[in-house]
Structure formats: C-alpha cells, structure tokens
C-alpha positions as CSV (number, residue, x, y, z in Angstrom):
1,X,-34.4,-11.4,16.0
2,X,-34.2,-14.4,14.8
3,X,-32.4,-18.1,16.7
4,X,-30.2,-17.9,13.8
5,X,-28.8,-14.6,14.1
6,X,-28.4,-14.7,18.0
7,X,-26.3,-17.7,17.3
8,X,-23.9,-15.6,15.1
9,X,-23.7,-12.7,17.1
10,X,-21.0,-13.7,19.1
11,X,-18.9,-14.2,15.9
12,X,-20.1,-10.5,14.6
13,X,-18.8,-9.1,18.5
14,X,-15.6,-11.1,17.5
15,X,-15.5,-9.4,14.0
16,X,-16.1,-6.0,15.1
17,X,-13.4,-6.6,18.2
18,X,-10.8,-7.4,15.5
19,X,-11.5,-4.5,13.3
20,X,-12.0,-1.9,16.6
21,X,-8.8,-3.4,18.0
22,X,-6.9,-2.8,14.3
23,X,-8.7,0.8,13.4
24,X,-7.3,1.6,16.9
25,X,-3.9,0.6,17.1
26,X,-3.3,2.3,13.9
27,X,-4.6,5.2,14.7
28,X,-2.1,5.0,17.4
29,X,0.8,4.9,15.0
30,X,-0.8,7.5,12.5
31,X,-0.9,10.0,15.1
32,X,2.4,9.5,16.8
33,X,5.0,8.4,14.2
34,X,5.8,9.7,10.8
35,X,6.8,7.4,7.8
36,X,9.5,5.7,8.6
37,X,9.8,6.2,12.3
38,X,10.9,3.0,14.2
39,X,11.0,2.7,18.6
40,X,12.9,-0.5,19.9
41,X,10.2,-2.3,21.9
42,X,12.2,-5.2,22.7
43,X,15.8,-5.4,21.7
44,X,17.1,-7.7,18.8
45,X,13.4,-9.1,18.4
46,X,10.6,-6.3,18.1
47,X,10.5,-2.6,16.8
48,X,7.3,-0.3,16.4
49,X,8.1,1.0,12.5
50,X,5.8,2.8,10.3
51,X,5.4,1.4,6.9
52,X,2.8,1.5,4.3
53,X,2.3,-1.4,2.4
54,X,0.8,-1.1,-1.3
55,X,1.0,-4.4,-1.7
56,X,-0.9,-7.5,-0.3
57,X,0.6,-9.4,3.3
58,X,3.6,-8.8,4.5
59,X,4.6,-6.3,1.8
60,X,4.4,-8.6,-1.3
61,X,3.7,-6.9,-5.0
62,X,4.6,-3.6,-2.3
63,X,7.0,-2.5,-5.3
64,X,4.3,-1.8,-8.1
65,X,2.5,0.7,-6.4
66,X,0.0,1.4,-9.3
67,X,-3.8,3.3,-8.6
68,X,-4.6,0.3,-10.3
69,X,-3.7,-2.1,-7.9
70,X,-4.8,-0.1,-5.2
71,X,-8.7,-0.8,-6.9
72,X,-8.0,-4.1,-8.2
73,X,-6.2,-5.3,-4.1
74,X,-9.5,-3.2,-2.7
75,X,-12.1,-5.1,-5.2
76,X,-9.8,-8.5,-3.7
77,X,-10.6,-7.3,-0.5
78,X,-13.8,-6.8,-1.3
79,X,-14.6,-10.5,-2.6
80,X,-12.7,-12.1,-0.1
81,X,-15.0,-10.7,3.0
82,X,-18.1,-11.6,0.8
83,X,-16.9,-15.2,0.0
84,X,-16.1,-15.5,3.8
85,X,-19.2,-14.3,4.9
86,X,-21.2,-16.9,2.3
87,X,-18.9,-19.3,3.4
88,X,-19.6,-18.7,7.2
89,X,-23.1,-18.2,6.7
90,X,-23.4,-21.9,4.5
91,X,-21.5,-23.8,7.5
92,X,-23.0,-24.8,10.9
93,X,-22.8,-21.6,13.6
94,X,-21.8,-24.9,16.0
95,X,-18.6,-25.6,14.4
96,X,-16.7,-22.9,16.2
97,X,-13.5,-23.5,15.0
98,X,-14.6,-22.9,11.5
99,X,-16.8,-20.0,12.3
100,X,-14.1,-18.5,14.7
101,X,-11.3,-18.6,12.2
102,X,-13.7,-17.2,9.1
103,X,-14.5,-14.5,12.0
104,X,-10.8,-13.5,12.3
105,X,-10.2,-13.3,8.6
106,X,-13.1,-11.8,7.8
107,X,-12.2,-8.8,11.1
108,X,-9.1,-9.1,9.4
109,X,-9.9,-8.1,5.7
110,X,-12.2,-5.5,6.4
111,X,-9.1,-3.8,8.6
112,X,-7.1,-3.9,5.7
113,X,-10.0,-2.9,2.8
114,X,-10.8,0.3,5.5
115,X,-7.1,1.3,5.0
116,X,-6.9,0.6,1.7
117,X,-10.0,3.2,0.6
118,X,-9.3,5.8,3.2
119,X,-5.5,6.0,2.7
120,X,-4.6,3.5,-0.6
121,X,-2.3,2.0,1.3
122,X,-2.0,-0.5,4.4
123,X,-0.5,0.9,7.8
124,X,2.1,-1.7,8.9
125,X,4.0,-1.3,12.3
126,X,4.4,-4.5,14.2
127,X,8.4,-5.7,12.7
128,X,10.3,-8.6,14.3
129,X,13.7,-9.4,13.5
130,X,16.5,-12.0,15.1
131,X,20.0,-11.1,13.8
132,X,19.9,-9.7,10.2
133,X,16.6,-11.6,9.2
134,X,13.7,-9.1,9.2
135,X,10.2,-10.5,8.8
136,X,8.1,-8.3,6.6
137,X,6.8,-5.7,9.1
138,X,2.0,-6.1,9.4
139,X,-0.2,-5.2,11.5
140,X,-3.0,-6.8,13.7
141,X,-5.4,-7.0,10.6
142,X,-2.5,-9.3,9.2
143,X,-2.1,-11.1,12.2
144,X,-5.8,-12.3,13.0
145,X,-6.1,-13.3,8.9
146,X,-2.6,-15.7,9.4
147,X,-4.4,-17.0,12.7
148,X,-7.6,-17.1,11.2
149,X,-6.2,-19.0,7.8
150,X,-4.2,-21.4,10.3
151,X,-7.4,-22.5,12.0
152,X,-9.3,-22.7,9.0
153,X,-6.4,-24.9,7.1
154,X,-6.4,-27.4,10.1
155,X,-10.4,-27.6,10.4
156,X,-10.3,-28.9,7.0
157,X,-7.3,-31.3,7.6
158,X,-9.2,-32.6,10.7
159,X,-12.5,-33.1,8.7
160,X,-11.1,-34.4,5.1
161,X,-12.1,-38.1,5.3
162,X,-9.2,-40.4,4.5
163,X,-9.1,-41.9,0.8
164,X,-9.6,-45.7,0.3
165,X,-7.3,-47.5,-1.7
C-alpha cells in the first residue's frame, strides 16, 4: 500500500462512517414508519416524519417528480462524488479541513445516489420547526453535505489571497 493512500484512509473511514451512519438510520425509519408517519421527538422543535424527497436538498424541484429527473438528479449525483473525489485527490491529504469537508460531501452524496437507484427517491425524516415555520424535513446524508459545503466555503475564504488595488 502505498504512503499516499495510508494518508487518505482516514478520510475513506470518515466517508464510509457517513454513508454506514445514513444507510442505517434510514433503514431505521423504512422499517418502522410508513409514508407520512410523524413521532414528536422534542416538542415545538423536532419530529421524526417520513418523507420522500424526488427532488434535490431539502425537497427543492420535489414537485416534478419525473423518471427523468430521477436519472438526470442520479447522473448529478454521480458527477458530483467524481468531481469531489478528483478534487480531494488534486489537493494536499494535509490540508484536513479541505479534505475533511470534501469527505463529508462526498459520504454525503453517495447516501443520497444509494437512495436514489434503489428506491428513486430520497428518504427524509429529520424535520425541525419553531412556531409555524417548518424547515424542509433531510436526513443525515443532507446534513454532513451542508456541513461539509460550510467547511469547504470557509477553507476557501481563509486561503483566497486579498486583491491589490
């Protein structure tokens, strides 16, 4: 094995942790709810509720519903983890922010792209709310490609070199 790889491997573990830890928890809710089905975890702020997204995050273009867009959003999928992984692989394994938050996108995606050619549909359960407002209900694949994008978004703010005048 090469030095290269070793030094990756702990990003891979982190990959595979993310996807075990999504496959998992939806599993959970596959096999215990039915569409639709909703428990009050903690009241006024979080609910366990069933949804499946045919959309992209958080529910958006959820309306369409098209085969179409089931291929086209799992070809997206696709590309995405193969740009992240080029991406990763093109960058230093020392900078660990950057490699940390392209390992919880790309743990992310591939939760997501499993869902989308098993079922052609996400599984979405994790819903808070305050009052009326509602966020748009995810999951922890969703979760760990927000994280992962927030890193990733200030890793590049904290290496862009300032312009001269």
């Amino acid at each position: 094995m090469t030095t290269k790889f070793k030094a990756r491997l702990p990003y891979l573990a982190f990959v595979i942790i993310i996807l075990i830890l999504d496959r998992w928890t939806k599993a959970l809710v596959l096999s215990r709810f039915e569409l639709g089905d909703s428990i009050q975890v903690i009241d006024g702020l979080f609910d366990i509720t069933y949804v499946r997204n045919n959309g992209i995050a958080f529910g958006i273009l959820n309306s369409f519903g098209s085969p179409v867009q089931t291929v086209l959003l799992a070809l997206f999928s696709t590309t995405a983890a193969v740009v992240v992984i080029i991406y990763s692989l093109r960058h230093p394994v020392e900078d660990r922010v950057l490699q940390l938050s392209l390992s919880l996108i790309l743990g992310g995606a591939i939760g997501n792209l499993c869902d989308r050619l098993l079922y052609g549909y996400v599984v979405d359960f994790l819903e808070f709310h305050a009052g009326r407002y509602t966020w748009p209900t995810f999951n922890v694949a969703d979760s760990a490609i927000s994280i992962g994008v927030i890193l990733l978004a200030i890793e590049i703010f904290r290496h862009e070199t300032p312009r001269q005048a």
